[in-house]
C-alpha positions, 0 to 999 in steps of 0.5 A: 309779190308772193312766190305763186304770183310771181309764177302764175300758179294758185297755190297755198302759202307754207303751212308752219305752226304758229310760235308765241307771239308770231302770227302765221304770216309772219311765219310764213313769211320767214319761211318763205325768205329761208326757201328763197336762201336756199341753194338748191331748186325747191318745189311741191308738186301734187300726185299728177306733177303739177307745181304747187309751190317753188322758191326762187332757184327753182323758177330761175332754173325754170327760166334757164331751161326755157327762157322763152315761155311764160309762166302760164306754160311752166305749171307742169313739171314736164313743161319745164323738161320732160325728163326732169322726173320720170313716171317710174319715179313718181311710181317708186316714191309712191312705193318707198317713199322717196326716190333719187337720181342723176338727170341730164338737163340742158336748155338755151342757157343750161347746156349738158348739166348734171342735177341730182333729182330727190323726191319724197312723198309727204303724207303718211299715204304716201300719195300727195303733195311730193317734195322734190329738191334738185342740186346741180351737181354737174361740177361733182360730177365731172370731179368723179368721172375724172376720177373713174378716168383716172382710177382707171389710168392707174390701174392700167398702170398697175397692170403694166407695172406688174407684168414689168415686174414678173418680167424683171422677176423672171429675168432675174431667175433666167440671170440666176440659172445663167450664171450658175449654168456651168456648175450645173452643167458641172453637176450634171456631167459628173454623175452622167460620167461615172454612169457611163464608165460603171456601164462600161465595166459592166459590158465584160461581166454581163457578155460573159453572163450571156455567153454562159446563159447559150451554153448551158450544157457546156457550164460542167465542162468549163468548170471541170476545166478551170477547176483544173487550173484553180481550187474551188475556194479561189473560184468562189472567191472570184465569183463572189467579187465579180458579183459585189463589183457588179452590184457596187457598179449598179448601185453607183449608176442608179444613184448618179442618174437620181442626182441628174434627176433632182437637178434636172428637177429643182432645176423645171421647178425653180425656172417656172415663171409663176403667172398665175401666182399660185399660193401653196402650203409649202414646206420651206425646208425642202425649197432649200435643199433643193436650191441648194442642190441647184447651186451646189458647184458654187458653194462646194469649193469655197464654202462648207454648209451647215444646216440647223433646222428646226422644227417647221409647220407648211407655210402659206407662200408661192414656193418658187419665189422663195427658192428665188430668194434663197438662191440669191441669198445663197449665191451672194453668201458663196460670192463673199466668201473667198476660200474655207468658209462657212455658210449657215442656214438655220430656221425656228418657228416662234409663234404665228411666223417661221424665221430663216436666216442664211449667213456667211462668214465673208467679206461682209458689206461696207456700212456706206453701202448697207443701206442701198443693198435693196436698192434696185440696181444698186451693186457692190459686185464688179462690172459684169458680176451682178445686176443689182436686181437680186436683193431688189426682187428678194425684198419685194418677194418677201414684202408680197409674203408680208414678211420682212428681211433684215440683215446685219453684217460686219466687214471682214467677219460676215453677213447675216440675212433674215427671213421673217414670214407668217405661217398663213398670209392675212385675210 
């Protein structure tokens, strides 16, 4: 029985050209067992919709949909589902010459089934016939919808993941500044004393000041006076020193209220959680002197620093994360060191990368324990004496930089930590 027979409609069969030696029935013929083999529902339909041919998964998905019509009531596209293709389709294929979507289908067998829909206009007046093939790609599609869900799991988790790190990474700086809180306090309080005890010293010579100013017309009598008692010279003399003690004093108070004030400053500066990760040409120089200023009452008794600079360009860099690992490299150096050490920091520029190294000449780090050390929470400190974050959330700052941080180290002779970071981050 012939395909259109079999579902009531009149319709031609396939057109085919003719091979030497095969008639066209039997072209037609194997045509028309190919369409019968495919997968997918295949119809031709003309401009109105109306069914011209279909193989069999079409009238199989036609029965599915409507199982209890005959076939004199499927010969109409929209008999077999009125949403299965939309006029606007039709409108865009006759426009474009083709058009494709995802069409929810469901009948007494068929239940909430996902079928991608193709039409293309056959022609090259692109108004009739219209091939249409329809895919069931419901199984596809449950695959990328669980895909989005879980897609959308992960970022979920990412984000959580995340903030648990800057929270970490900032509890980390908080630990940082605990620690060093009394050198610091230390720092600070030194030049606020001798501030206080120069402005003490002060009072004398500037009441006498005073006094002279409300008596002017006395100021000859009092020289006449202690000139009496004193000779000029000496009275110069005197004059001349209270004059350099009050500026020595001066000079003193005003460099130990800018000591109070870069530490008060390196200090806001190193503390700030950076939530909104702010990139900045940075100058990595000034991140460690001031990180050095920071950690100074560490440093200073155990350990002289040597600086060798070299010449560097700004670097592409969140500034304050790099003082972060500055400051635990700088630290742990001053740990390993017992008494008259060395701490050097040395930085070159070699093509598209800048490279800081910060070394000791320390206890070193045993070999077992070399290559857990950017291990989160991994320590070779004593209990109390370090979180075991620091190198952990150092490796990660440098990794964001898409740079690198090695290191080498000797027991009994030192480590030595490198900095590897580019000058401008990737695009």
């Amino acid at each position: 029985m012939k395909l259109h027979q079999q579902i009531g409609v009149d319709m031609p069969d396939p057109v085919a050209v003719t091979a030497p030696g095969m008639d066209s029935a039997a072209v037609s013929e194997y045509l028309t067992q190919y369409m019968n083999a495919a997968q997918d529902a295949l119809l031709l339909l003309d401009d109105a919709g109306c069914i011209q041919y279909c193989n069999l998964q079409a009238r199989l998905l036609a029965h599915s949909l409507n199982p209890d019509k005959n076939q004199d009531e499927l010969l109409h596209l929209r008999d077999w589902q009125p949403g299965l293709l939309s006029d606007s389709a039709m409108h865009t294929c006759r426009e474009s010459g083709s058009w494709i979507g995802a069409v929810r289908i469901a009948g007494a067998v068929l239940r909430n089934r996902i079928a991608q829909v193709h039409l293309v206009a056959l022609g090259p007046q692109r108004t009739q016939p219209f091939a249409m093939c329809i895919r069931d790609i419901t199984l596809e599609y449950a695959r990328e919808q669980e895909l989005h869900e879980r897609n959308a799991e992960l970022e979920i988790a990412y984000t959580k993941l995340k903030s648990a790190q800057e929270m970490a990474f900032h509890t980390e700086k908080l630990a940082s500044i605990g620690q060093l809180a009394a050198g610091v306090a230390h720092e600070i309080n030194n030049p606020i004393a001798y501030v206080k005890s120069n402005l003490n010293m002060l009072r004398l010579p500037l009441a006498q000041l005073l006094r002279q100013a409300r008596i002017p017309e006395c100021e000859d009598d009092l020289r006449q006076a202690v000139s009496d008692e004193l000779n000029e010279d000496a009275m110069n003399a005197c004059d001349e020193a209270l004059a350099i003690d009050v500026r020595d004093l001066i000079t003193e108070s005003l460099e130990g209220v800018d000591r109070v004030c870069r530490i008060v400053s390196d200090l806001k500066d190193f503390s700030h959680q950076d939530q909104a990760e702010n990139w900045t040409m940075a100058d990595v120089h000034a991140g460690l002197d001031s990180t050095l200023n920071i950690v100074w009452n560490e440093i200073k008794y155990k350990a002289h620093v040597v600086k060798s600079y070299g010449d560097l360009p700004l670097i592409e860099c969140i500034p304050s994360q790099l003082n972060q690992v500055f400051m635990n490299l700088l630290v742990n150096a001053s740990q390993a060191i017992d008494n008259n050490g060395i701490i050097t920091i040395t930085s070159e520029c070699s093509g598209d990368q800048v490279s800081i190294s910060i070394g000791d000449n320390g206890k070193g780090i045993p070999a077992e324990a070399l290559p857990r050390i950017f291990d989160p929470f991994f320590t070779t400190k004593d209990v109390g004496h370090g979180t075991g974050l620091g190198l952990a959330i150092s490796y990660g700052v440098i990794a964001k930089h898409h740079g690198v941080i090695e290191v080498t180290s000797v027991p009994g002779e030192g480590t030595l930590f490198m900095l590897k970071l580019p000058i401008a981050q990737p695009r």
